[in-house]
N, CA, C and O atoms as CSV, one atom per row, in Angstrom:
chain,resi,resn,atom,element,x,y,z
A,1,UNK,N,N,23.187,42.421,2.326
A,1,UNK,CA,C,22.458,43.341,3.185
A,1,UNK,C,C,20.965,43.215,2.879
A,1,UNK,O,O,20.616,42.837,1.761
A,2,UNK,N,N,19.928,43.561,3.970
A,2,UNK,CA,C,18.539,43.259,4.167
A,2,UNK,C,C,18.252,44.448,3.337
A,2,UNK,O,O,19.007,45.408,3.189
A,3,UNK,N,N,17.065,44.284,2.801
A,3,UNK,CA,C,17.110,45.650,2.009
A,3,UNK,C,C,14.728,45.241,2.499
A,3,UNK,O,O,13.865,44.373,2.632
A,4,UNK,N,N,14.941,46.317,2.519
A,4,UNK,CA,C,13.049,46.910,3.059
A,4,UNK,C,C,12.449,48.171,2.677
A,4,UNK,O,O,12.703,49.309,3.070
A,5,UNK,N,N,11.514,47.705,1.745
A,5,UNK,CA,C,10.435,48.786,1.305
A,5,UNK,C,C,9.494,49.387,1.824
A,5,UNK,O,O,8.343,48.970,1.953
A,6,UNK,N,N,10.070,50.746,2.266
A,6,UNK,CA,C,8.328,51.611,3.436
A,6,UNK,C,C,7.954,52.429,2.383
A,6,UNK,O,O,8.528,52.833,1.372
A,7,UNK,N,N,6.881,52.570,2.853
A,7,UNK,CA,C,5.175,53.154,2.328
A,7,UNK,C,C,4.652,53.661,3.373
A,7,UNK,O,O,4.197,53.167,4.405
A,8,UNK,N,N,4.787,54.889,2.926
A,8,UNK,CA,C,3.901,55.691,3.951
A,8,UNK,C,C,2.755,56.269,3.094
A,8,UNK,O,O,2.918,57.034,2.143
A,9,UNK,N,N,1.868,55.920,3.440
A,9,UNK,CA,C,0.512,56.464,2.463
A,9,UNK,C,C,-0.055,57.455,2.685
A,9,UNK,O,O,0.472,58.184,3.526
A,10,UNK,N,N,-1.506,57.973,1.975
A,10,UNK,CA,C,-1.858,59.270,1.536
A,10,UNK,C,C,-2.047,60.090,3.158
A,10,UNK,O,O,-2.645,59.765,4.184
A,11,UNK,N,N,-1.294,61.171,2.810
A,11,UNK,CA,C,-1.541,62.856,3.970
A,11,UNK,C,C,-0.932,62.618,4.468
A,11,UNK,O,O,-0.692,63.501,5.292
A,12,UNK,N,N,0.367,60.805,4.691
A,12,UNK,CA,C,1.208,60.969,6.222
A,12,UNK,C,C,2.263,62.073,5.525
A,12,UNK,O,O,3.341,61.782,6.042
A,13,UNK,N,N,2.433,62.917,4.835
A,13,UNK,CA,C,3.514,63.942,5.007
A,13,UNK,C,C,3.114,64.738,5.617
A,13,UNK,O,O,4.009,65.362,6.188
A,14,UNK,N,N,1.805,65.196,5.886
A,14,UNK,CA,C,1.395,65.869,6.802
A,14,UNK,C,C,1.275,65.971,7.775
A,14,UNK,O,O,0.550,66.778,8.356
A,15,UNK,N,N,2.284,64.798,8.422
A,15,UNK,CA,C,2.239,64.771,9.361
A,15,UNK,C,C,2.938,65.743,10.352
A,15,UNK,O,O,3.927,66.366,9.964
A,16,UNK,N,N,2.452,65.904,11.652
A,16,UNK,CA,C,2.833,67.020,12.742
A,16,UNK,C,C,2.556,68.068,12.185
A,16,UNK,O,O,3.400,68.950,12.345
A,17,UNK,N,N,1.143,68.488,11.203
A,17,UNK,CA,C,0.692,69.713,10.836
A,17,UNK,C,C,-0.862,69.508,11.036
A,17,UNK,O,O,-1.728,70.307,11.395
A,18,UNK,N,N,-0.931,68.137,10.678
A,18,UNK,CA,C,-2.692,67.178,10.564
A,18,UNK,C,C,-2.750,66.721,11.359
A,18,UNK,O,O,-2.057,65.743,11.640
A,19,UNK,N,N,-3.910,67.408,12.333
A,19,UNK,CA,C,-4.645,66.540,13.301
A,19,UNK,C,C,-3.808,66.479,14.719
A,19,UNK,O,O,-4.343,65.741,15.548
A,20,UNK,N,N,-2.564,67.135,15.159
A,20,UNK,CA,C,-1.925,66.732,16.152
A,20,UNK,C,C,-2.310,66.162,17.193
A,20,UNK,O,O,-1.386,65.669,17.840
A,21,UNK,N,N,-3.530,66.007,17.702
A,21,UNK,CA,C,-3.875,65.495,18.588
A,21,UNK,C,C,-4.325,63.943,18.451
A,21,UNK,O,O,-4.665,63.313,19.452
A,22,UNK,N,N,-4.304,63.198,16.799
A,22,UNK,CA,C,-4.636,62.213,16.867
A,22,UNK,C,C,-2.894,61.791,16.245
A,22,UNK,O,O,-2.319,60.938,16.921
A,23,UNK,N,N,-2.316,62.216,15.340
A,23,UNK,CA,C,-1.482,61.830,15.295
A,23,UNK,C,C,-0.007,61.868,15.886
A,23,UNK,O,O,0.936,61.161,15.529
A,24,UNK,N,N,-0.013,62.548,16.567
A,24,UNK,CA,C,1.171,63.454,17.516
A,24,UNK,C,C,2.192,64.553,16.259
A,24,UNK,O,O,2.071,64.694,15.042
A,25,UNK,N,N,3.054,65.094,17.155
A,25,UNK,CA,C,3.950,66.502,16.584
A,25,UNK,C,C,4.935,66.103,15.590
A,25,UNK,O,O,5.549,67.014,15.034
A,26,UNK,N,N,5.229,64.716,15.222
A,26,UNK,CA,C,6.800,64.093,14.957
A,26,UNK,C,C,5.887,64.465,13.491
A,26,UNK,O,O,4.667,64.347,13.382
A,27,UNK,N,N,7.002,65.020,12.247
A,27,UNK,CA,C,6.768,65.011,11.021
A,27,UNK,C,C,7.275,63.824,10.257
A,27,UNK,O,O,8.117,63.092,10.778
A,28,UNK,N,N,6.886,63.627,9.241
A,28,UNK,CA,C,7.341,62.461,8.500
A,28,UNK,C,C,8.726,62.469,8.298
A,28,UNK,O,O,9.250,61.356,8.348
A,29,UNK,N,N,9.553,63.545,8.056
A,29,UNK,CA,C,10.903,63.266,8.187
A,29,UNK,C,C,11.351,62.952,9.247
A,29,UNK,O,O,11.986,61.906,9.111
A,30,UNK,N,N,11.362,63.429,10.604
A,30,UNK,CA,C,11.859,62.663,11.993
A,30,UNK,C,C,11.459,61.407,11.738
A,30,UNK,O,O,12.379,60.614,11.936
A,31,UNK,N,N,10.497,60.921,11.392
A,31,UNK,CA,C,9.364,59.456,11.621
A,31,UNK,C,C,10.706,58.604,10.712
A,31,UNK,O,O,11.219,57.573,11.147
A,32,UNK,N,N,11.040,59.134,9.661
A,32,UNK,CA,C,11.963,58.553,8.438
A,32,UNK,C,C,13.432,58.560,9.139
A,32,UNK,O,O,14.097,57.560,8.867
A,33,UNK,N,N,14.054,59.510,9.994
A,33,UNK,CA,C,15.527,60.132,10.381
A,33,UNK,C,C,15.402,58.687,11.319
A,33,UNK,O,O,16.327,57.892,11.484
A,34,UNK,N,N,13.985,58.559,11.901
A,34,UNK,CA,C,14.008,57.315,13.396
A,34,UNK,C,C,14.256,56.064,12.885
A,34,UNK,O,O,14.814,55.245,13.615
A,35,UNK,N,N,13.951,55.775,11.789
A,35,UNK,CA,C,13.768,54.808,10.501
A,35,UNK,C,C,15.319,54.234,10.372
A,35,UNK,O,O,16.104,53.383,10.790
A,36,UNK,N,N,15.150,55.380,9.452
A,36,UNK,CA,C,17.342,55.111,9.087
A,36,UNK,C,C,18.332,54.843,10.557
A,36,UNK,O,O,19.110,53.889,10.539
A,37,UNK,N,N,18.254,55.707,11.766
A,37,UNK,CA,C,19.256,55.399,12.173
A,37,UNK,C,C,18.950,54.088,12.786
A,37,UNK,O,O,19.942,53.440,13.118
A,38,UNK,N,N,17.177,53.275,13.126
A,38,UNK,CA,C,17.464,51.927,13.762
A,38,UNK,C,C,18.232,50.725,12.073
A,38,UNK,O,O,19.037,49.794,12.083
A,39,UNK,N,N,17.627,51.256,11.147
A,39,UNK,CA,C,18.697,50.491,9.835
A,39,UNK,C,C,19.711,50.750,9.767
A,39,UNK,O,O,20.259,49.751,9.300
A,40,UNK,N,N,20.447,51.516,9.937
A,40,UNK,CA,C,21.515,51.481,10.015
A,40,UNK,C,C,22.521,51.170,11.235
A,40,UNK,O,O,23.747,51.080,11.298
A,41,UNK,N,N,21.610,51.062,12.059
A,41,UNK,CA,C,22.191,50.071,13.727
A,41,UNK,C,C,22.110,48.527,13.067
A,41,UNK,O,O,23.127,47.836,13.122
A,42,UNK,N,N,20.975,48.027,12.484
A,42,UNK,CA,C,20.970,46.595,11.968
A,42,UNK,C,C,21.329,45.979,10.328
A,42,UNK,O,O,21.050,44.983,9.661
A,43,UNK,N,N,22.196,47.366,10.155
A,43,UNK,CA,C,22.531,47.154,8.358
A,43,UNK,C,C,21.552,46.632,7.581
A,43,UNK,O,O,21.531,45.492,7.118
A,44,UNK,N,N,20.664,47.563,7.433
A,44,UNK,CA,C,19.141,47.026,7.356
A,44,UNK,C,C,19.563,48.280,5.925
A,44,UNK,O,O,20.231,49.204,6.389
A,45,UNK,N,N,19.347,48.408,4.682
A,45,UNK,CA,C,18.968,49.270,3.853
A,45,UNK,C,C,17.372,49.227,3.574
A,45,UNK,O,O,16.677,48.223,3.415
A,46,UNK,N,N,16.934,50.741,3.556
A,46,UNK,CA,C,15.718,51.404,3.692
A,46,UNK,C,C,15.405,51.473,1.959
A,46,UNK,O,O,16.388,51.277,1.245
A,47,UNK,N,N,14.616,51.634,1.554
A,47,UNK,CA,C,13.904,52.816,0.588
A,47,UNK,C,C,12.733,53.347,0.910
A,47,UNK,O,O,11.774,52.576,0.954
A,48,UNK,N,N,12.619,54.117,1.072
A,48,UNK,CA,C,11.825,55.059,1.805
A,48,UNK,C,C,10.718,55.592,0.591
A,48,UNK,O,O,11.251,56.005,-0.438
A,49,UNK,N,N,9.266,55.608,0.645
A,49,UNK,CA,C,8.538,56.398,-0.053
A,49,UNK,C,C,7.149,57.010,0.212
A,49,UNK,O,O,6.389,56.383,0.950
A,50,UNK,N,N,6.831,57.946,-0.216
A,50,UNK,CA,C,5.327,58.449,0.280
A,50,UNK,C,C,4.600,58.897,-0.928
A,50,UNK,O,O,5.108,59.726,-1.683
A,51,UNK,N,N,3.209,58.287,-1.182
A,51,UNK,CA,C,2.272,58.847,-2.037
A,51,UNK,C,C,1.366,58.749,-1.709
A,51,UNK,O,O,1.202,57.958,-0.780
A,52,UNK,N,N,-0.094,59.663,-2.386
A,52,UNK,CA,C,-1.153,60.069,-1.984
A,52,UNK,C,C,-2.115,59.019,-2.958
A,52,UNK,O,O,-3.334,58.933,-2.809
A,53,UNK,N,N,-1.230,58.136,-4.120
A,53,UNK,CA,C,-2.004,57.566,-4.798
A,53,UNK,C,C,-1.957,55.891,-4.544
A,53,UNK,O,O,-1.021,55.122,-4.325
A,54,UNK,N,N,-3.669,55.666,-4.701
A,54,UNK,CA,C,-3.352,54.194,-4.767
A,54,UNK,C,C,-2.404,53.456,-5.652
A,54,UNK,O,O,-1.516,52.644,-5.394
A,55,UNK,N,N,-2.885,54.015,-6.875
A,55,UNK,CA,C,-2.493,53.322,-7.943
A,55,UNK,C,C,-0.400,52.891,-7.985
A,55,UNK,O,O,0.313,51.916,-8.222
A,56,UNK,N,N,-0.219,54.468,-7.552
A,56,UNK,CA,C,1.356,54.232,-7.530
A,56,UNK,C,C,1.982,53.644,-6.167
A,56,UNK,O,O,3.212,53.638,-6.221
A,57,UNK,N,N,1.552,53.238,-5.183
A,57,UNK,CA,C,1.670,52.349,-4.241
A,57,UNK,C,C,1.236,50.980,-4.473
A,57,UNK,O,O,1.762,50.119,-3.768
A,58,UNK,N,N,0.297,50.595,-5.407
A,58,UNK,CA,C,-0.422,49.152,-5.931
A,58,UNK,C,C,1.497,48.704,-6.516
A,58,UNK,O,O,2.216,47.799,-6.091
A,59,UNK,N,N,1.797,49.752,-7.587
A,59,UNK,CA,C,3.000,49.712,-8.443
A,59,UNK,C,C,4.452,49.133,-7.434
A,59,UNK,O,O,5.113,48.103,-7.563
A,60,UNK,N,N,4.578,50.216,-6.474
A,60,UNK,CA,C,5.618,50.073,-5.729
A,60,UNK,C,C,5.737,48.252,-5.166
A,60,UNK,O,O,6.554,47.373,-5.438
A,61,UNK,N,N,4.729,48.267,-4.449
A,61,UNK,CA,C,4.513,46.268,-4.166
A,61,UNK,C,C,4.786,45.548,-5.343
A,61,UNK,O,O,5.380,44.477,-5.470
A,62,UNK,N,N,4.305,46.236,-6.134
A,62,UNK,CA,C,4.307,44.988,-7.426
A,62,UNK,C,C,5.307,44.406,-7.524
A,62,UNK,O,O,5.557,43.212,-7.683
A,63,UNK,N,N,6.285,45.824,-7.369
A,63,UNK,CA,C,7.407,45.578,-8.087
A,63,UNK,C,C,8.861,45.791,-7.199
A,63,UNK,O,O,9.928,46.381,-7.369
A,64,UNK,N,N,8.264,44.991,-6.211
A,64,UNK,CA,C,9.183,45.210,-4.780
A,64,UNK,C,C,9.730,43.347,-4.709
A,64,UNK,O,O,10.770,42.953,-4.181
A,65,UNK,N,N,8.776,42.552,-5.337
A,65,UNK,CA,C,9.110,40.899,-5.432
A,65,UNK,C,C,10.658,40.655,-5.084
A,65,UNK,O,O,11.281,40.478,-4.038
A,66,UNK,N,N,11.050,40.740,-6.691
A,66,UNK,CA,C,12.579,40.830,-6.592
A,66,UNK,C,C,13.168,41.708,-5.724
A,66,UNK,O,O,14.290,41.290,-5.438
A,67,UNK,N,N,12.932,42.657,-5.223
A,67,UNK,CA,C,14.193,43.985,-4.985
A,67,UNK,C,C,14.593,43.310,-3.600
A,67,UNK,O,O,15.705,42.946,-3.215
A,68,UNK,N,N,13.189,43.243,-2.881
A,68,UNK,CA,C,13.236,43.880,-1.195
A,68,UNK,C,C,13.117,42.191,-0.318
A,68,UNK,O,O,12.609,41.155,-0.746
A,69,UNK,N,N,13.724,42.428,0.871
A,69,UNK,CA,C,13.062,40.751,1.670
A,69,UNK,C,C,11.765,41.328,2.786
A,69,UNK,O,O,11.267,40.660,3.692
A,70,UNK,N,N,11.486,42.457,2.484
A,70,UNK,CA,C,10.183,43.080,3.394
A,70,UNK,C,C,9.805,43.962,3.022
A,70,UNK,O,O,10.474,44.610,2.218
A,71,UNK,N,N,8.631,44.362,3.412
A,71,UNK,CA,C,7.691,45.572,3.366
A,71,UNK,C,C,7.164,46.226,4.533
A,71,UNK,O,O,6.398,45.500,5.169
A,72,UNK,N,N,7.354,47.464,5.045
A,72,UNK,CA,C,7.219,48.270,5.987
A,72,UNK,C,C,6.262,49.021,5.408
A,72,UNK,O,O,6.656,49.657,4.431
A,73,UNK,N,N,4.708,49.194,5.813
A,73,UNK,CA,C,3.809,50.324,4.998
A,73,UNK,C,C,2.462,50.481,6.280
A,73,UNK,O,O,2.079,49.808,7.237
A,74,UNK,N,N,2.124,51.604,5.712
A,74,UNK,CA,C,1.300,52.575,6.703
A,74,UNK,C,C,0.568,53.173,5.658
A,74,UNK,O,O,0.913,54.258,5.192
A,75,UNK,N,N,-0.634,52.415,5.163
A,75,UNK,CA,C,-1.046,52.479,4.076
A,75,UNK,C,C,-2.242,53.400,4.386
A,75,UNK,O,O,-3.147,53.376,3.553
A,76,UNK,N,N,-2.401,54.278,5.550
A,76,UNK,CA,C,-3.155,55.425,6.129
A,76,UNK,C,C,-4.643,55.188,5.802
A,76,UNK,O,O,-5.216,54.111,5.964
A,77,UNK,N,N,-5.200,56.316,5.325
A,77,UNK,CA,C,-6.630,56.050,4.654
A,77,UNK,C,C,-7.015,54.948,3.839
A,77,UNK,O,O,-8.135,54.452,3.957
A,78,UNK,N,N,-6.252,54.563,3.095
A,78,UNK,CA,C,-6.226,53.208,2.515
A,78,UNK,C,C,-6.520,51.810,3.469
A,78,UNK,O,O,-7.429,51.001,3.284
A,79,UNK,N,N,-5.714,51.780,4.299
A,79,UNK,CA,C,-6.737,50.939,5.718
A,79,UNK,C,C,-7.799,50.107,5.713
A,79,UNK,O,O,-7.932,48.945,6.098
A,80,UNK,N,N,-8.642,50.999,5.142
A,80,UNK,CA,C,-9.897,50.765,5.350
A,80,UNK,C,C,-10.390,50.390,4.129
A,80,UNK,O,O,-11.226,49.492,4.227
A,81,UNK,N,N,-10.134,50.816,2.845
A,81,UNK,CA,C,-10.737,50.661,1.791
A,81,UNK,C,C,-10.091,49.924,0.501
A,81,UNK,O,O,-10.754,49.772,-0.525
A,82,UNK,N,N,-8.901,49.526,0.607
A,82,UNK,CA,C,-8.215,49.070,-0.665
A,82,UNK,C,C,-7.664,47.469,-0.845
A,82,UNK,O,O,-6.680,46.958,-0.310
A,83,UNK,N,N,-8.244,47.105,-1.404
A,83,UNK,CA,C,-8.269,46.012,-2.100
A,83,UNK,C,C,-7.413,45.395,-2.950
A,83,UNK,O,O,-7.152,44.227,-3.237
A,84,UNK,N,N,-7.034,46.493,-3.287
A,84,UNK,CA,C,-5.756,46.660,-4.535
A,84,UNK,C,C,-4.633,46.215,-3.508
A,84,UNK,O,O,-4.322,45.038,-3.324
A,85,UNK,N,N,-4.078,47.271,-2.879
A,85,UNK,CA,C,-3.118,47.216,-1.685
A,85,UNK,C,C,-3.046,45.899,-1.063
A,85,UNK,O,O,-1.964,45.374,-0.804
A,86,UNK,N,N,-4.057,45.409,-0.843
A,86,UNK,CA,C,-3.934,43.911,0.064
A,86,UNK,C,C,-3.883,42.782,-0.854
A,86,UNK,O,O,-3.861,41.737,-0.203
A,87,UNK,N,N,-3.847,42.520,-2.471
A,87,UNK,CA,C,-4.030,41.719,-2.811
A,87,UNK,C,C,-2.737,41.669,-3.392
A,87,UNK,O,O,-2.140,40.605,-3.555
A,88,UNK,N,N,-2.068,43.293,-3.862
A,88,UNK,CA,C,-0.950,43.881,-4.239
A,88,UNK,C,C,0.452,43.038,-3.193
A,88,UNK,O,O,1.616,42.989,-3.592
A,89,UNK,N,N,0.083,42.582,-2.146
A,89,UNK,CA,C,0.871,42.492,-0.831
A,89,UNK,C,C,0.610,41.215,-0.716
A,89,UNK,O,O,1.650,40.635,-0.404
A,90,UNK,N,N,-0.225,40.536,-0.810
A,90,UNK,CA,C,-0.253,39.021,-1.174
A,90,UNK,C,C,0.312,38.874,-2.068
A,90,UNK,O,O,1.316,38.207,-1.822
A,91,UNK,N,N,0.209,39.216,-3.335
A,91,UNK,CA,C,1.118,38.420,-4.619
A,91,UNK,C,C,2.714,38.725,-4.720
A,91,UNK,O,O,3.448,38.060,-5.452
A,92,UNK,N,N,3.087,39.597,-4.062
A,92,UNK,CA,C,4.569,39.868,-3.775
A,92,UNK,C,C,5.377,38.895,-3.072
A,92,UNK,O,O,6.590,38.786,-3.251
A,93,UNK,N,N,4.800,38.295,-2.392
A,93,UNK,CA,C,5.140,36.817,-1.642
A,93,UNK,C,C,6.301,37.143,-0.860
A,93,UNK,O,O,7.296,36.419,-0.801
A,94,UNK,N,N,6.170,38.206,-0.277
A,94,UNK,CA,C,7.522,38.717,0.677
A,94,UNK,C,C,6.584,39.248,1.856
A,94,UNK,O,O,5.553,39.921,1.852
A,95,UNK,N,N,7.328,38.695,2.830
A,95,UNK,CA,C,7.067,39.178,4.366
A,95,UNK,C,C,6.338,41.233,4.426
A,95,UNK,O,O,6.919,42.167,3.874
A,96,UNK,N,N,5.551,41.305,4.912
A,96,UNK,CA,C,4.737,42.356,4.994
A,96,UNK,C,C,4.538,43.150,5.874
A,96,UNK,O,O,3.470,43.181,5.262
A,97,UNK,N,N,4.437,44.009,6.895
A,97,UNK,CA,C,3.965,44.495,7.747
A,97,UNK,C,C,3.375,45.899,7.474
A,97,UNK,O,O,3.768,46.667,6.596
A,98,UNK,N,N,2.213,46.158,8.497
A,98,UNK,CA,C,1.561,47.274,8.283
A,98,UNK,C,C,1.197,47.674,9.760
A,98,UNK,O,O,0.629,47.053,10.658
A,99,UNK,N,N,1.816,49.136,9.672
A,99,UNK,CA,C,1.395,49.854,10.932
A,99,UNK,C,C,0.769,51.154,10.742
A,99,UNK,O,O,0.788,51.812,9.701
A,100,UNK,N,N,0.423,51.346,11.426
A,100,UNK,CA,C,-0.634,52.717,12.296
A,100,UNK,C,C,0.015,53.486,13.294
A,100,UNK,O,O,0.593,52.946,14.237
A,101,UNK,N,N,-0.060,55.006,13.109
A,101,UNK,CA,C,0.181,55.896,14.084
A,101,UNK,C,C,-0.887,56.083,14.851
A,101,UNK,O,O,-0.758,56.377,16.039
A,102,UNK,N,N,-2.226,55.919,14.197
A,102,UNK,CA,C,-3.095,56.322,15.594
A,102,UNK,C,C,-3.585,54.740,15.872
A,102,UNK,O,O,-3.320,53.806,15.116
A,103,UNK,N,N,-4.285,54.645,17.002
A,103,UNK,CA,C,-5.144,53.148,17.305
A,103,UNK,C,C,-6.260,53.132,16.251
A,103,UNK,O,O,-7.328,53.569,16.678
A,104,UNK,N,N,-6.256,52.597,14.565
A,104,UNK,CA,C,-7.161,52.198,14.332
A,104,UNK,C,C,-9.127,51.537,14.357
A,104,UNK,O,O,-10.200,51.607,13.758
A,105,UNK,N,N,-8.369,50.885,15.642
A,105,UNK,CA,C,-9.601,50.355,16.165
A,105,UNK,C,C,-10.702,51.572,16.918
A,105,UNK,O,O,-11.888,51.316,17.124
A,106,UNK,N,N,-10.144,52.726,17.219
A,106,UNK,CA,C,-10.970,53.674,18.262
A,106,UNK,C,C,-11.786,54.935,16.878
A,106,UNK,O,O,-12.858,55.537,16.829
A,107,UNK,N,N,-10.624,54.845,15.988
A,107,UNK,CA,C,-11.101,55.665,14.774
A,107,UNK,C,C,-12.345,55.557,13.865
A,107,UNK,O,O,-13.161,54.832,14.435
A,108,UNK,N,N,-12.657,55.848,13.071
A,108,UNK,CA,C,-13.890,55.354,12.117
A,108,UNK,C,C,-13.959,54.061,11.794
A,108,UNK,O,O,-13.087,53.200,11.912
A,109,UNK,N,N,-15.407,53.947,11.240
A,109,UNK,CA,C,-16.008,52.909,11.090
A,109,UNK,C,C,-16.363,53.080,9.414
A,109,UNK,O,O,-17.283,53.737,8.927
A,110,UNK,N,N,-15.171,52.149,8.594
A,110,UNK,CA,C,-15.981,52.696,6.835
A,110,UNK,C,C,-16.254,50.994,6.579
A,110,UNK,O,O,-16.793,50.604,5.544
């Protein structure tokens, strides 16, 4: 079985309390419930996680090499500024992806 590591990064638990109008109403658990049942349509096993810190998300990649054949992360405010995270995600040498709830591109400029 496929096994895939998500990262949801700093404040997305806040989600559908923060900002509703940029991020919409769905809270991070629906966002996670939508998660599991398309993995479990494609026998896909999840591990699911959320932190506010770089440092323990740098950790999670590190040490995702062996476990996982992907990475699912929404590395939020981090986006824009972390270095760690992207270099963290290169040396893991496993397939990667990173998404966004709002359009990035229309948001700030750091």
């Amino acid at each position: 079985m496929k096994k895939i590591l998500v990262i949801h990064g700093p404040n997305l638990n806040l989600l559908g309390k923060r900002e509703p109008g940029i991020y919409g109403k769905s809270s991070l658990e629906s966002i996670n419930s939508a998660l599991k049942k398309i993995a479990r349509k494609n026998k896909v096993m999840l591990n699911i996680t959320q932190s506010n810190s770089e440092g323990q998300i740098v950790d999670r990649i590190t040490k995702s090499r062996t476990k996982y054949h992907g990475i699912l992360i929404n590395p939020a405010a981090y986006t824009h500024t972390s270095v760690a995270i992207r270099d963290a995600i290169l040396a893991s040498c496993i397939p990667a992806v990173e998404v966004h709830i709002s359009n990035i591109y229309t948001r700030e400029e750091f």
